[in-house]
N, C-alpha and C positions, 0 to 999 in steps of 0.2 A: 504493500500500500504506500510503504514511503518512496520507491525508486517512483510508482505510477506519479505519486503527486509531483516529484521532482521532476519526472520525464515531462511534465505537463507543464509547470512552470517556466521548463527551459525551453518547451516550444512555442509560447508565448511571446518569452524574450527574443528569440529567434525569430520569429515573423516582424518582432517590432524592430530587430536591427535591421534585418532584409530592406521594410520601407524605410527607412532613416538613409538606409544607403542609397536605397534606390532615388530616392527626394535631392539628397545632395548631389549625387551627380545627374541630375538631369534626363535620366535615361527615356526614350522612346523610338519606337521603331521609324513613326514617320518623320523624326528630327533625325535620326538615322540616313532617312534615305534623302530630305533635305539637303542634308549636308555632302553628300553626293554630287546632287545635281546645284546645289548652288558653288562649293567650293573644289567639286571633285577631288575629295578625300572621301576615305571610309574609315574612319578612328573608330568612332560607335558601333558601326558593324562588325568591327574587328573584337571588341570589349566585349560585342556578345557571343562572339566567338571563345572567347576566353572563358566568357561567363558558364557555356556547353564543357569546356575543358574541364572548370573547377566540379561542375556538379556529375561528370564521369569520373574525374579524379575519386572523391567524396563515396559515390555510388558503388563503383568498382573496389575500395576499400572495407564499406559495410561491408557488400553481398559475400566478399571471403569470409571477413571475419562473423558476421551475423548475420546466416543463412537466413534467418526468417525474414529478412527485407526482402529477399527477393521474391518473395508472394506481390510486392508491389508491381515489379515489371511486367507490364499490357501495355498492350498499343494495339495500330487498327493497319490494315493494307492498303497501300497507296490505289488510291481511286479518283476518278474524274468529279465525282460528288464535293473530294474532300480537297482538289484542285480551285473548284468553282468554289467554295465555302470561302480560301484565301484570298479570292481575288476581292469576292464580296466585305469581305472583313476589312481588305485594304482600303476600299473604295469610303468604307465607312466610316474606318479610323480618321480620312482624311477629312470627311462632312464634321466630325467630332472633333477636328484641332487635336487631336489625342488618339495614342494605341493605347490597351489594357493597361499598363501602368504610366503613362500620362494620366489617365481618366482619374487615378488613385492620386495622384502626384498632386493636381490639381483641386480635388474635393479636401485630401488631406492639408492644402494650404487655404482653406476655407470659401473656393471655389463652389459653393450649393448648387451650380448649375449641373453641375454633373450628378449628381440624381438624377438628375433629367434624362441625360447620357445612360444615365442604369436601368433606368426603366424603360429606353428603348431598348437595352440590352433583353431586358424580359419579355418587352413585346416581341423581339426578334426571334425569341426561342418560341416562345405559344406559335408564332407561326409559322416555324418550321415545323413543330407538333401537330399543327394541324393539316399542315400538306404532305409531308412525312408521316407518319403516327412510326412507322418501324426504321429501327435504326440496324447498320451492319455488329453482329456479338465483335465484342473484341478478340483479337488472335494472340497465342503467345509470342515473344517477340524474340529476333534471333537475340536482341544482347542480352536475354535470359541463360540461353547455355551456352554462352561465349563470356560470359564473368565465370555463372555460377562454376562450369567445367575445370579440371583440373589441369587440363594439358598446360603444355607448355607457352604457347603462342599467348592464352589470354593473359598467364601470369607476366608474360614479355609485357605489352600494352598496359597493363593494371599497374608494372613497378614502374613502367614509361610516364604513367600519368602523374603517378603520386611523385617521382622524382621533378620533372616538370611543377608540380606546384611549390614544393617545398625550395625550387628554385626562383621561381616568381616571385615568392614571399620575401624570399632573401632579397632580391632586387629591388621590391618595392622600399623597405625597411631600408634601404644602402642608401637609395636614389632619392629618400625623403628630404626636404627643405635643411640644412645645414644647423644641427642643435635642437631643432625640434622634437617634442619628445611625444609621447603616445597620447595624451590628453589633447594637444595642440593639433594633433591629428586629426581626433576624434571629433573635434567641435568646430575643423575647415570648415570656410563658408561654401566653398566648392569641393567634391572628394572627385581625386583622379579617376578616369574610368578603369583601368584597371586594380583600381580599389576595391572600387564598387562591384567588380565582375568577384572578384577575391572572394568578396562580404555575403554577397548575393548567391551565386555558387557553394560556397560550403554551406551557409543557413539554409539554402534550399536541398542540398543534401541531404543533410540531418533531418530536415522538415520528412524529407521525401519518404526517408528510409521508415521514420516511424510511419507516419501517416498516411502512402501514396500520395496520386493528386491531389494536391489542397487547394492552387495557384487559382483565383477566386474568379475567373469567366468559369473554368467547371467547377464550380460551387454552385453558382449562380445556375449556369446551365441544369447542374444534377438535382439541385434545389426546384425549377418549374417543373423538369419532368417527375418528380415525385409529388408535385402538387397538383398535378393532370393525371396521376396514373400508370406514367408511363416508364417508371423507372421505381429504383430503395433510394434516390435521393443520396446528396454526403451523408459522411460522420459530420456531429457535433460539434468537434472539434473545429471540421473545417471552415465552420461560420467563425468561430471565435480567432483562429489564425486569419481570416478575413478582417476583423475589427480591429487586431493588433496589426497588419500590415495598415491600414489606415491610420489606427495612432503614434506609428514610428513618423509616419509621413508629418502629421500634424505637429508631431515633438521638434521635427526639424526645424519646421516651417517657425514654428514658436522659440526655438532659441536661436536663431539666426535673421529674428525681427522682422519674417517675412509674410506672418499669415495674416489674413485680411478676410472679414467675414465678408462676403459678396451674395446677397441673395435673392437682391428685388430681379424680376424676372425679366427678361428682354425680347425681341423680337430672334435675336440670333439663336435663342434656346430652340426655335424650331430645330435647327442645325442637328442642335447636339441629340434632340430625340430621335433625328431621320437617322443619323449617324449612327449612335447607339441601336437604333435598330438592326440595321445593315450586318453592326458587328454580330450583334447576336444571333441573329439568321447565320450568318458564317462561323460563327463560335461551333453552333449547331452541326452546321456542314463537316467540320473539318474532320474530326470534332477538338474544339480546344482553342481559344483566342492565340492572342502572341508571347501571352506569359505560361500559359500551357507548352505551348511547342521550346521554345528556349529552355524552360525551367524544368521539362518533365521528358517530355514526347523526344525530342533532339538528343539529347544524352543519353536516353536508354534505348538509340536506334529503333523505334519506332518506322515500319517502313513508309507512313503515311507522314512522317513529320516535315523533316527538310523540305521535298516537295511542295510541301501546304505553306510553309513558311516562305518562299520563294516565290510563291503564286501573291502571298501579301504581300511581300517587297513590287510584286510587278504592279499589283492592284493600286499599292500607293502612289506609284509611280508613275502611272498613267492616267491618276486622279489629278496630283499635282501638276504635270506637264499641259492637263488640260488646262485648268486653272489658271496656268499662266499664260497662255494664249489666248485666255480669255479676260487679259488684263487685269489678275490680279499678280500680286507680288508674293514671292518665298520671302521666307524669314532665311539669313543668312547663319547656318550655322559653323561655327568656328570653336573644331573640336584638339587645336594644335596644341601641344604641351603637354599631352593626355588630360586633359581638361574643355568642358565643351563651354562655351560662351552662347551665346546668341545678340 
């Protein structure tokens, strides 16, 4: 009873570092692909690449040492459904000004409009529920018996990844500001992104290993379809790891003098419900937003992931390029220094 309370507590903490980190550096997929197309760099993209590394690192060290995590490893087959889900998620994130953890980033800085955003998030699932009602079973997935097995090959890649982080860490710790020490760090008004991929990565690790998906579009999702019928719905938990990833965000926002309660409503809130929608239609599709595939679906080779995540990067991308043809302007994003500005 004492390890469950303990494990419980520390997964708390764990989701509220995750948002804290994820708040301080900025992260989103379509400031990602912005920063592309406005400065042609991909730092961000690269961060989240990192961030896939950390949480195989992390994954791949349970599943040896604590066979029972790997009851968490499922995913689904790469399909044309779950192709088209990405694009539409892309298309929406961009109507939204925000991907899945912008949407958080933003509410957490006392941003209200995004409820708004959420709740097109749910209208977007009831109707995929209602033109889908059946979804494909999930399949076992190859990085199931390529951890869990004992050959030789996957313990190559598993000592590859853990060697690789514990090198990372070192470089970040070297390369830090001259005297600065771990509190100063801690409370940057900006955190490096591969900080953040660092932070983000192992806390979703751990998250993972006990809990499976938690990452909060499949909450959200798991949550309508258990309210229609159509599904067991999350764990409990995973609502409450949803509430603490919002109050790390908030925490941030609040000691770095940035949050600002926002919530008379506006004409542009259309936006963010059409948006919100779109995602959740596509959440639906894929299955999994963008914090799903990076955080979950991507790292435990998932065959439907990467694809699905690509098909969003394309969706954004041809949401924004419209956009700017249609005389509206990018936000210039400048992520040089491994620190992202706008």
């Amino acid at each position: 009873m004492v390890i469950e309370s303990l494990l419980f507590l520390v997964s708390l903490g764990l989701a509220a570092l995750l948002g804290f980190a994820a708040h301080r550096a900025s992260i989103c997929t379509v400031k990602a692909v912005e920063e592309v197309l406005t400065t042609r760099r991909g730092f961000m993209l690269v961060s989240f690449a990192k961030t896939v590394l950390w949480v195989m690192a992390v994954t791949a060290l349970l599943a040896w040492a604590l066979p029972g995590s790997r009851a968490n490893l499922a995913g689904w087959p790469i399909s044309l459904t779950g192709l088209a889900g990405g694009l539409v998620f892309g298309v929406g994130a961009v109507l939204n000004k925000g991907c899945a953890f912008s949407t958080l980033t933003r509410l957490g800085g006392g941003q209200l409009s995004m409820l708004v955003s959420l709740a097109g998030f749910v209208l977007g699932v009831l109707g995929h529920g209602l033109l889908s009602p059946s979804d494909p079973a999930p399949t076992a997935l190859v990085s199931d018996a390529l951890i869990a097995e004992a050959g030789l090959g996957p313990r190559l890649v598993a000592a590859a990844l853990v060697l690789w982080g514990l090198w990372e860490a070192w470089r970040l710790w070297c390369s830090r500001p001259a005297g600065q020490r771990l509190r100063a760090l801690a409370l940057a008004e900006h955190y490096r992104l591969s900080t953040a991929a660092l932070l983000l990565g192992v806390s979703n690790g751990l998250l993972y290993a006990l809990h499976g998906t938690w990452a909060y579009t499949s909450t959200l999702t798991r949550g309508v379809e258990q309210a229609t019928g159509d599904g067991d719905g999350p764990a409990p938990i995973a609502w409450l790891l949803f509430v603490f990833v919002v109050a790390g965000m908030a925490l941030s926002a609040w000691q770095r003098r940035s949050f600002r309660l926002r919530w008379r409503p506006r004409p542009g809130w259309l936006s963010y419900l059409v948006g919100g929608t779109l995602m959740g239609f596509g959440a639906a599709l894929v299955p999994g937003g963008n914090d799903v595939l990076i955080l979950h679906a991507i790292p435990t080779l998932s065959p439907h992931a990467l694809p699905a995540y690509l098909a969003m990067l394309a969706g954004i991308a041809v949401a924004l390029v419209v956009m700017r043809r249609m005389g509206a302007s990018l936000e210039t994003i400048d992520c040089s220094g491994d620190i992202c500005r706008t």
